[in-house]
C-alpha positions in Angstrom: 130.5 85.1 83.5 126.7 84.9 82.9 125.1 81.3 82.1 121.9 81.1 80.3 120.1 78.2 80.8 116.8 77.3 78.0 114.0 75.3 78.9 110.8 74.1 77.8 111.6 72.0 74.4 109.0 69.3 73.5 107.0 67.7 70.6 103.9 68.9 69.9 101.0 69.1 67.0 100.3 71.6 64.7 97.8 73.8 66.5 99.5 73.2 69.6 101.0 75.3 72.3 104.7 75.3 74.2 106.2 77.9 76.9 110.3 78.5 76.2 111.8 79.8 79.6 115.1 81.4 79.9 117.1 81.8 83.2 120.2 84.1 83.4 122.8 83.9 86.6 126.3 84.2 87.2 127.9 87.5 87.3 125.3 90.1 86.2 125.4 93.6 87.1 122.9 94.5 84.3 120.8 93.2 81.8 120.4 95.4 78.6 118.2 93.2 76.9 117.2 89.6 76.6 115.1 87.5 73.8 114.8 84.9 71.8 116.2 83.6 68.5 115.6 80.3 66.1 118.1 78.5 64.2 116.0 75.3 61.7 118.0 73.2 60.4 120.0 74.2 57.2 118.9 77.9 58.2 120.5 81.3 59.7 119.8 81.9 63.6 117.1 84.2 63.4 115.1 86.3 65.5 112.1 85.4 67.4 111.0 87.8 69.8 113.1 89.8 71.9 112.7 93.1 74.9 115.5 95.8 73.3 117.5 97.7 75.7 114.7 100.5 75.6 111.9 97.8 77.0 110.2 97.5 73.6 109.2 94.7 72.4 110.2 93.4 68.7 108.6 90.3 66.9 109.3 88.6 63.9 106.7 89.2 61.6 105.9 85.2 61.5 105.2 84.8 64.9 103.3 87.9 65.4 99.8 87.3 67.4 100.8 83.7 67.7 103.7 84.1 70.2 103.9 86.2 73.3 107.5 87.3 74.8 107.6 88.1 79.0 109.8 88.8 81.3 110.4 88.7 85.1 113.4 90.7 86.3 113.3 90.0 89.6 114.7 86.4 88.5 116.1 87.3 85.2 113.8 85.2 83.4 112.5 86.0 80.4 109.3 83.9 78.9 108.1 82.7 75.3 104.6 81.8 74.8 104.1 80.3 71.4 100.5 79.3 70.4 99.0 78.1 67.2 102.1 76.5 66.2 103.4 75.0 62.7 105.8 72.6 61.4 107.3 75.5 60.3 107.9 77.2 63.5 110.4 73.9 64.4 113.9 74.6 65.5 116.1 75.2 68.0 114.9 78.0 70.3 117.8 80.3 71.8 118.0 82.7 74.6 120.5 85.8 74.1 121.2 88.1 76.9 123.0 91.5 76.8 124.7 92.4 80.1 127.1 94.8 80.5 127.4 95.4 76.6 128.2 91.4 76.2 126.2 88.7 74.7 125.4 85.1 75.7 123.8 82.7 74.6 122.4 79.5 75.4 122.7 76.1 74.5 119.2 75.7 73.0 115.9 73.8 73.4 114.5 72.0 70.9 110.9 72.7 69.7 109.7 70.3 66.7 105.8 70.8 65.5 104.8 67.6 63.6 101.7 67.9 60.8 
């Protein structure tokens, strides 16, 4: 079993800036891929940012240049830098991870931009 554990949820302005962290453990043997994903409410989950199997990198086109995915394997951590926020960027922030061709997810952390 792998647990995924979110982090770094707060209030903040418009303008403002908050760092997401994701932590994997448990039984890994691999990790395909890991990312992010959003879910506001009355919305679909939908994707942030996330490192594909491959090592690329994909973005959703309305966080690019404003939010900045990382990773560090040695801790299987992955990172999400989000500057510039707005209101609109308020949600729950997921973390998915693929190991071993199965996914998990967190339990969220909640990000709210006020105006």
């Amino acid at each position: 079993q792998v647990h995924v554990a979110e982090s770094g949820g707060d209030l903040v302005q418009a303008g403002g800036s908050l760092r997401l962290s994701c932590a994997a453990s448990g039984s890994i043997f691999s990790i395909n891929s890991m990312g992010w994903y959003r879910q506001a409410p009355g919305n679909q989950r939908e994707l942030v940012a996330t490192f594909t199997n491959g090592g690329s990198i994909n973005y959703a086109d309305s966080v690019k240049g404003r939010f900045t995915i990382s990773r560090d394997n040695a801790k299987n951590t992955v990172y999400l830098q989000m500057n510039s926020l707005k209101p609109e960027d308020t949600a729950v922030y997921f973390c998915r991870v693929v190991s071993s061709g199965m996914f998990y997810w967190g339990k969220g952390t909640l990000v709210t931009v006020s105006s």
